[in-house]
NUKOLTOR-281157 format. One record per residue (C-alpha): residue number from 0; residue in three letters; y, x negated, z. Coordinates in steps of 0.1 Angstrom, whole numbers, padded with zeros to 4 digits. Example, Ala and Ser with C-alpha at 12.3 -4.5 7.8 and 13.67 -1.06 7.14 Angstrom:
BEGIN
[0,ALA,[-0045,-0123,0078]]
[1,SER,[-0011,-0137,0071]]
! end
This chain:
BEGIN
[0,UNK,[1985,-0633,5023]]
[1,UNK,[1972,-0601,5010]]
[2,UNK,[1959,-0601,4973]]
[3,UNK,[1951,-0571,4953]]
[4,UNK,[1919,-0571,4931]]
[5,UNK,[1923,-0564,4897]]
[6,UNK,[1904,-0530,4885]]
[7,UNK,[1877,-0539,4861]]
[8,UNK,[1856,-0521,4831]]
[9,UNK,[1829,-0523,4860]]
[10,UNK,[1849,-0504,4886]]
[11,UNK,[1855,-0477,4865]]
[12,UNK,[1818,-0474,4847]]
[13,UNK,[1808,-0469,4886]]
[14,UNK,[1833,-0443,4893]]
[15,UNK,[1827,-0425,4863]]
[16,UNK,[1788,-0431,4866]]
[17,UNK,[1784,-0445,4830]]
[18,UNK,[1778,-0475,4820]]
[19,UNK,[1804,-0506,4812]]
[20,UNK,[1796,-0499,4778]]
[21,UNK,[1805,-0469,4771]]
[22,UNK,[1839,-0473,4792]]
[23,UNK,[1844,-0507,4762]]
[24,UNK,[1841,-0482,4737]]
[25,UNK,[1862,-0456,4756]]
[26,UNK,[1891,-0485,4756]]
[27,UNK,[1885,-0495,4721]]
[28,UNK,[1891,-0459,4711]]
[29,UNK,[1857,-0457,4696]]
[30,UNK,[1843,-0425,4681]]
[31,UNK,[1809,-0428,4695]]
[32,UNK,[1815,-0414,4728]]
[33,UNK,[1811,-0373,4736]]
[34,UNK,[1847,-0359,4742]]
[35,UNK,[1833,-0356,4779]]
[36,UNK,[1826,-0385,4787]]
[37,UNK,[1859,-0400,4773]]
[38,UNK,[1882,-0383,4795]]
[39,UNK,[1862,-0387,4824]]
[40,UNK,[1866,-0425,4817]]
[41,UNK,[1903,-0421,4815]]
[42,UNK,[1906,-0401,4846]]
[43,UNK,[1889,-0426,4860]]
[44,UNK,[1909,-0454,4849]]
[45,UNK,[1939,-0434,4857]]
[46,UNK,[1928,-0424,4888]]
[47,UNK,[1915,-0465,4901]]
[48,UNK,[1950,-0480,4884]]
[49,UNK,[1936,-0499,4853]]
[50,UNK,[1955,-0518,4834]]
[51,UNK,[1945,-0530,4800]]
[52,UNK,[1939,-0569,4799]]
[53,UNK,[1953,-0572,4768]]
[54,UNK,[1954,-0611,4769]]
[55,UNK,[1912,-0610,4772]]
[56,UNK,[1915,-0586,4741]]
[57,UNK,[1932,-0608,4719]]
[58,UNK,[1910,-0640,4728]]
[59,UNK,[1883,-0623,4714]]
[60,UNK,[1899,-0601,4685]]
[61,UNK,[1922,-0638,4677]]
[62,UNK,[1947,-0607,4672]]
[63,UNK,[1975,-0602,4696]]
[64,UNK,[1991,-0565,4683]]
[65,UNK,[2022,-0576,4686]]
[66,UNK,[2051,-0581,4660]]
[67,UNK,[2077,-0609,4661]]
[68,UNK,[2116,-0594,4653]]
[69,UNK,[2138,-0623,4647]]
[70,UNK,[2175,-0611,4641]]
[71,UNK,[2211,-0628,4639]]
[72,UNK,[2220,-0617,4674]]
[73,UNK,[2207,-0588,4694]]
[74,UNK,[2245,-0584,4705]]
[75,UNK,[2251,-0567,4671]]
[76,UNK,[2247,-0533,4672]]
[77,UNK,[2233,-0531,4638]]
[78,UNK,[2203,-0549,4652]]
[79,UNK,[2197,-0528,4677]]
[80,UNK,[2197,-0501,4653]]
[81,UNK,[2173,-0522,4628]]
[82,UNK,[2150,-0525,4662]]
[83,UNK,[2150,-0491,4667]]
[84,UNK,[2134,-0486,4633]]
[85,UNK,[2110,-0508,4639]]
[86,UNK,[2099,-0493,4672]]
[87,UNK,[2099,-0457,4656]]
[88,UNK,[2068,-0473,4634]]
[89,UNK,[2053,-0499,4654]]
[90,UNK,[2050,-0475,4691]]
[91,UNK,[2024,-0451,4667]]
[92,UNK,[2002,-0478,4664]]
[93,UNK,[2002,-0494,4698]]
[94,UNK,[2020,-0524,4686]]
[95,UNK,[2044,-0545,4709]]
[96,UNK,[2077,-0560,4691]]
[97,UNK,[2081,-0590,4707]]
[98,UNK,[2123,-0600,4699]]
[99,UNK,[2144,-0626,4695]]
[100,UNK,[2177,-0637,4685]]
[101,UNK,[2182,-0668,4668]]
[102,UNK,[2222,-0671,4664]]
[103,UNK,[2223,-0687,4630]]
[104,UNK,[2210,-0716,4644]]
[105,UNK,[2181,-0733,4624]]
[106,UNK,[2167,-0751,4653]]
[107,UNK,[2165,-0720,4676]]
[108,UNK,[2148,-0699,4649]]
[109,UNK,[2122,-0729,4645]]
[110,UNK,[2113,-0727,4683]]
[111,UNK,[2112,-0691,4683]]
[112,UNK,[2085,-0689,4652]]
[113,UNK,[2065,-0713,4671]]
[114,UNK,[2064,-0699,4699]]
[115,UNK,[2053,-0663,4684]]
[116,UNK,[2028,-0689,4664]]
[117,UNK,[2016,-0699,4696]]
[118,UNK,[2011,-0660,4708]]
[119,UNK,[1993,-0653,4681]]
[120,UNK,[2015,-0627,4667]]
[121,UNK,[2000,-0606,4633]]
[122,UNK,[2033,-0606,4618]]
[123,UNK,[2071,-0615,4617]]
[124,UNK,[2100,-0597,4609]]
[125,UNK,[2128,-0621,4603]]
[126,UNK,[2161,-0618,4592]]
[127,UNK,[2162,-0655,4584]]
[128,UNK,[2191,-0682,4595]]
[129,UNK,[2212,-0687,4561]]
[130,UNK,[2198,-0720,4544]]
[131,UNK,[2162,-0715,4557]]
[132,UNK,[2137,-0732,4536]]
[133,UNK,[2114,-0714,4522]]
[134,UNK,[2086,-0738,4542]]
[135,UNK,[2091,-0721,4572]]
[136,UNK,[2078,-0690,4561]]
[137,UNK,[2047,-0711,4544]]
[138,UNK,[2040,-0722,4577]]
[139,UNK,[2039,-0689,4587]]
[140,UNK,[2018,-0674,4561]]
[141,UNK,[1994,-0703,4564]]
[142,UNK,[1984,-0693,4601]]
[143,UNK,[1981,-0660,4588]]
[144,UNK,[2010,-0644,4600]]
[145,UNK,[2022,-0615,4579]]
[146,UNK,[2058,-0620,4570]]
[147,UNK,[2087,-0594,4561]]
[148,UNK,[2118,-0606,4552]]
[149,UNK,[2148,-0581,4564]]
[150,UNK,[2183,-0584,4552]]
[151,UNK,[2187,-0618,4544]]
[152,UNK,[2168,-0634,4514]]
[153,UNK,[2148,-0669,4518]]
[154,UNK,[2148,-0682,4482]]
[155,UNK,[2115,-0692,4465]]
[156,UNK,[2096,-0676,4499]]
[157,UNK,[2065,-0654,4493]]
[158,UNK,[2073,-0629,4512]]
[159,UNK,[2080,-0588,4509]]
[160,UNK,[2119,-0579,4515]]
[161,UNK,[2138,-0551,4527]]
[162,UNK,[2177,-0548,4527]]
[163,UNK,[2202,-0524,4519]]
[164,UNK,[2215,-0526,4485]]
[165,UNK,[2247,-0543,4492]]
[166,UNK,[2260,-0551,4459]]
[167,UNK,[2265,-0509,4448]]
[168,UNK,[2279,-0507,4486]]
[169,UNK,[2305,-0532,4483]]
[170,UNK,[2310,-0521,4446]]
[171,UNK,[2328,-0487,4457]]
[172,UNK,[2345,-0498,4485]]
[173,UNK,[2364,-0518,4463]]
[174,UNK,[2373,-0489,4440]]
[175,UNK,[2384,-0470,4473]]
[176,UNK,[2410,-0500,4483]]
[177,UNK,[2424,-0498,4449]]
[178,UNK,[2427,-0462,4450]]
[179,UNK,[2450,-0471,4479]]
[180,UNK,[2474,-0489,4457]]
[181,UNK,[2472,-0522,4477]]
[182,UNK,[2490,-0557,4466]]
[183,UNK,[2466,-0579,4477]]
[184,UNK,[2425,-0575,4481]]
[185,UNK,[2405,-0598,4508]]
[186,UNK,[2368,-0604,4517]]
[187,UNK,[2368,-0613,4552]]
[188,UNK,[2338,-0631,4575]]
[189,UNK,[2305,-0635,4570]]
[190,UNK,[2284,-0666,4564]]
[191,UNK,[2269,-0681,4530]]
[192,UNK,[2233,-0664,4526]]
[193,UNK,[2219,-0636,4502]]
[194,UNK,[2239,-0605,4520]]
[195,UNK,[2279,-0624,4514]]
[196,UNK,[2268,-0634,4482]]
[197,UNK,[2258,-0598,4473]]
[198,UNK,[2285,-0582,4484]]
[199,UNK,[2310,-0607,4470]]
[200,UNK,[2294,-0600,4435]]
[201,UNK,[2300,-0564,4443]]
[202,UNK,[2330,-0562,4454]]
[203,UNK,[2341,-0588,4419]]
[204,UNK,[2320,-0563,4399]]
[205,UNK,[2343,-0534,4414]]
[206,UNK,[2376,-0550,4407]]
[207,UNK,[2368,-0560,4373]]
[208,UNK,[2358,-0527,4364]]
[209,UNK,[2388,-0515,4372]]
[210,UNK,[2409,-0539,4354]]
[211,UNK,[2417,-0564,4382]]
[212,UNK,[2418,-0603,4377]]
[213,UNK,[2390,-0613,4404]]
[214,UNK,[2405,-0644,4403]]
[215,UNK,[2433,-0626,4431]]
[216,UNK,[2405,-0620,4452]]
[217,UNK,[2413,-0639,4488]]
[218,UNK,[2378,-0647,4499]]
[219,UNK,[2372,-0658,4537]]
[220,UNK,[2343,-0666,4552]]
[221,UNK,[2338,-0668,4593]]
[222,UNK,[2311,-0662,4616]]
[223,UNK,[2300,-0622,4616]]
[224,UNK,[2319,-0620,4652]]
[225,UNK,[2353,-0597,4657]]
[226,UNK,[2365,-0635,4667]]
[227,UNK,[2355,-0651,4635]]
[228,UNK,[2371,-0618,4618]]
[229,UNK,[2404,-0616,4641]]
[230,UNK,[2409,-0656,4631]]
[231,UNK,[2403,-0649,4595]]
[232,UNK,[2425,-0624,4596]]
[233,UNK,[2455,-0638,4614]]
[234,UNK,[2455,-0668,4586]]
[235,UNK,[2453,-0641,4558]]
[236,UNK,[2484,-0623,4570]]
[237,UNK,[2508,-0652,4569]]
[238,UNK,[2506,-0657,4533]]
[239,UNK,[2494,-0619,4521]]
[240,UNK,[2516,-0598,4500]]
[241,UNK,[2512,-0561,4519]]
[242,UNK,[2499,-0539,4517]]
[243,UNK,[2466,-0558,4519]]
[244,UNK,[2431,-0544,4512]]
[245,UNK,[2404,-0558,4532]]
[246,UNK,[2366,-0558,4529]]
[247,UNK,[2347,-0567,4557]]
[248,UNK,[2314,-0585,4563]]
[249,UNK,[2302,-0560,4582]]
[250,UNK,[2320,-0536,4609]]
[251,UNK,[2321,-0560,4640]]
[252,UNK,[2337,-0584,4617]]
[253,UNK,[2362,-0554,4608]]
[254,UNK,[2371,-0547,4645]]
[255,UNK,[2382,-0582,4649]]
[256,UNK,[2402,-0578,4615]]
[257,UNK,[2419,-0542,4632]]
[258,UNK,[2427,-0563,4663]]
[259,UNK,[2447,-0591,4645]]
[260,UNK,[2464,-0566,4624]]
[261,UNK,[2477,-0546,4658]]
[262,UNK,[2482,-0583,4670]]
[263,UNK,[2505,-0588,4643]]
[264,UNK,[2526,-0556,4647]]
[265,UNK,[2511,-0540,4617]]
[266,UNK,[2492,-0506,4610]]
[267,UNK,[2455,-0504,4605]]
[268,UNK,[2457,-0478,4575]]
[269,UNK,[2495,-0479,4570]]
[270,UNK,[2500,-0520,4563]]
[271,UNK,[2465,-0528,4563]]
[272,UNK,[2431,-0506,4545]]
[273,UNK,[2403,-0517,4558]]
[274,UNK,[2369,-0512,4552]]
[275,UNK,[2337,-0528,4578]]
[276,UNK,[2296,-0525,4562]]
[277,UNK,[2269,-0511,4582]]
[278,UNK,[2285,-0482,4601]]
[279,UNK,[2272,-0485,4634]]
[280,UNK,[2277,-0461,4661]]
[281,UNK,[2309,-0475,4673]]
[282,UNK,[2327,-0477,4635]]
[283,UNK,[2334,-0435,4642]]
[284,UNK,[2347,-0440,4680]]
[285,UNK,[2375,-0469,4663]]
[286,UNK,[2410,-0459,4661]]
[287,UNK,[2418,-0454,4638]]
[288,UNK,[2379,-0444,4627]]
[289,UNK,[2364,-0471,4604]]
[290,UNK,[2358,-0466,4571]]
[291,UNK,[2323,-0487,4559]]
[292,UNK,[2296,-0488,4540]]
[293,UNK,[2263,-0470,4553]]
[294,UNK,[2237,-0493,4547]]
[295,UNK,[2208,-0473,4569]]
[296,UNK,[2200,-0500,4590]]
[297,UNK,[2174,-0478,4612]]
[298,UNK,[2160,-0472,4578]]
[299,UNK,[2158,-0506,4568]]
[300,UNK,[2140,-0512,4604]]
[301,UNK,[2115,-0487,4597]]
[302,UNK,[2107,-0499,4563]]
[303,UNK,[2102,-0533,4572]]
[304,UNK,[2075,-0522,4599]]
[305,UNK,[2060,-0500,4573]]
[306,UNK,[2059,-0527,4547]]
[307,UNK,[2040,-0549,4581]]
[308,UNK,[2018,-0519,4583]]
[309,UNK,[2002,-0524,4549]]
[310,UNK,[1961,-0531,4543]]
[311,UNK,[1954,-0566,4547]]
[312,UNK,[1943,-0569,4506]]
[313,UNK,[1977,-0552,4499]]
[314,UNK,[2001,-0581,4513]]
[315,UNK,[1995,-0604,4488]]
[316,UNK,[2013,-0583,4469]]
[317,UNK,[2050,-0589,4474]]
[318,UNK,[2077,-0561,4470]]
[319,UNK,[2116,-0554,4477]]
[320,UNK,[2126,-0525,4489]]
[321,UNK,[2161,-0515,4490]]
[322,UNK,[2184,-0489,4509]]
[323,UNK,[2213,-0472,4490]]
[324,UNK,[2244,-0484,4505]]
[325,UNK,[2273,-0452,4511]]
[326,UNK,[2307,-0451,4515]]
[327,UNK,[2317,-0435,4545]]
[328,UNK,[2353,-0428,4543]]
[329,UNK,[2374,-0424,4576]]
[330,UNK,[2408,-0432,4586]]
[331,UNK,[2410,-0471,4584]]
[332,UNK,[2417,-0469,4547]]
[333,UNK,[2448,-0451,4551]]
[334,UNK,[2432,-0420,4537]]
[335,UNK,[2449,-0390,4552]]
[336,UNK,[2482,-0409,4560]]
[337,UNK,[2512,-0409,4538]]
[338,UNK,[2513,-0447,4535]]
[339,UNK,[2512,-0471,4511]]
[340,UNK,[2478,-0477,4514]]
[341,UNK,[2474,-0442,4509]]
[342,UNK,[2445,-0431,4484]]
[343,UNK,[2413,-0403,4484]]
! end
């Protein structure tokens, strides 16, 4: 069998006739070497097929420049979008985001952070399982791994966080579904963890503030999925007085809602207003278009990369930084419809 030799550091320094030196310091990106010389070295390289051995590199760095992204499942498009931002910060620095989904499942997210232990990763981005401890992100720090919390809070964990600020986000949605004049007001899906929580107190906060009893609130948790929200939904509407006013975990969670109502013969904006959090792509392409929350999730990405990016004597420092959360108002709320969920 035929076997292809690797191209070395040699094999170039002998077709650009300098030393194996100077083509390490060419790799390395070093200033020392004439303008010149470099890119003959690259054309070289170019020109022989050479690939970077980056495995070599990090044995003798003990750096890998790569970046662990943990997330709740890369099936949810607002993940994608938070990789996206990551990528948009990581690709100017050469780094590799190495990703991985974890599926609220404790165990799963334990094997993955070991394994990127075991590669030697400089830092993890992790939106965390709910009910992590914060001794898994110890461990983490203690091997030197620089950690970045994104979305979901570990409490008592040293870590920086980014999020979106989800309590002012769910705050004026539920002004909007009042506007609409409905009967009966309903958090749907999500798990327990820092972002529910928040936008439970927000949504409370809103009512209150506008004279409603929070304790009417119907609160219903389920997994983030359209099924967890199309099962929620389906037990809401056999005891809810219409028309019903419905917060969503997030927008996936609020296509599953959309489909149970349709499933039940009612309207999506007529019987039902609806509002999802996160407005990815898809939440305008809906019909009727979703209404949400904005809560920049490409933005969050980027941040979280950025706040990776930091000097090494700057990380001790921990900080939280927050996206503003915007209501994005569409159809789904029954705004535009002569209903009576009808409001501005």
């Amino acid at each position: 069998m035929q076997t292809t030799k690797r191209i070395t550091l040699l094999d170039i320094a002998a077709d650009a006739g300098v030393s194996r030196a100077t083509v390490s310091l060419v790799m390395r990106e070093s200033p020392l070497v004439a303008a010149e010389t470099r890119e003959r070295v690259l054309l070289s390289a170019e020109r022989l097929g050479y690939v970077y051995d980056r495995v070599a590199a990090s044995l003798r760095s003990q750096r890998s420049a790569s970046v662990g992204l943990v997330v709740t499942s890369v099936g949810n498009p607002f993940f994608a979008e938070i990789t996206t931002g990551v990528e948009s910060v990581l690709s100017e620095t050469g780094r590799l985001a190495i990703l991985g989904q974890h599926s609220e499942s404790l165990a799963t997210q334990e094997r993955l952070l070991n394994q990127l232990l075991e590669y030697r990763v400089d830092g993890v981005i992790l939106t965390a399982v709910a009910g992590t401890p914060a001794s898994a992100i110890e461990r983490l720090t203690r091997n030197g791994v620089n950690v970045v919390l994104c979305t979901r809070r570990v409490p008592g964990a040293a870590a920086s966080y980014v999020g979106s600020d989800n309590e002012a986000g769910a705050r004026a949605a539920a002004g909007h579904l009042l506007d609409h004049g409905v009967a009966t007001v309903a958090f749907v899906g999500g798990v327990d963890g820092s972002p529910r929580r928040e936008r439970a107190r927000g949504l409370t906060a809103g009512l209150v503030g506008r004279g409603f009893d929070p304790s009417l609130l119907v609160s219903i948790p389920s997994p983030p999925t359209r099924e967890g929200g199309y099962a929620a939904t389906v037990d809401l509407l056999r005891t809810a007085t219409l028309p019903v006013g419905i917060q969503a975990y997030n927008d996936i969670v609020a296509f599953g809602v959309a489909a149970a109502v349709r499933d039940a013969g009612l309207v999506v904006g007529h019987d039902v207003a609806l509002i999802g959090f996160d407005d990815i792509q898809a939440s305008r392409f809906e019909q009727p278009p979703l209404t949400t929350v904005d809560s920049d999730a490409a933005g969050i990405g980027a941040r979280a990369a950025e706040l990776f990016m930091r000097p090494p004597d700057e990380r001790g420092e921990h900080v939280e930084l927050m996206s503003p959360a915007r209501l994005v108002v569409r159809s789904s709320c029954g705004c535009g419809d002569d209903s009576p969920a009808k409001g501005g």
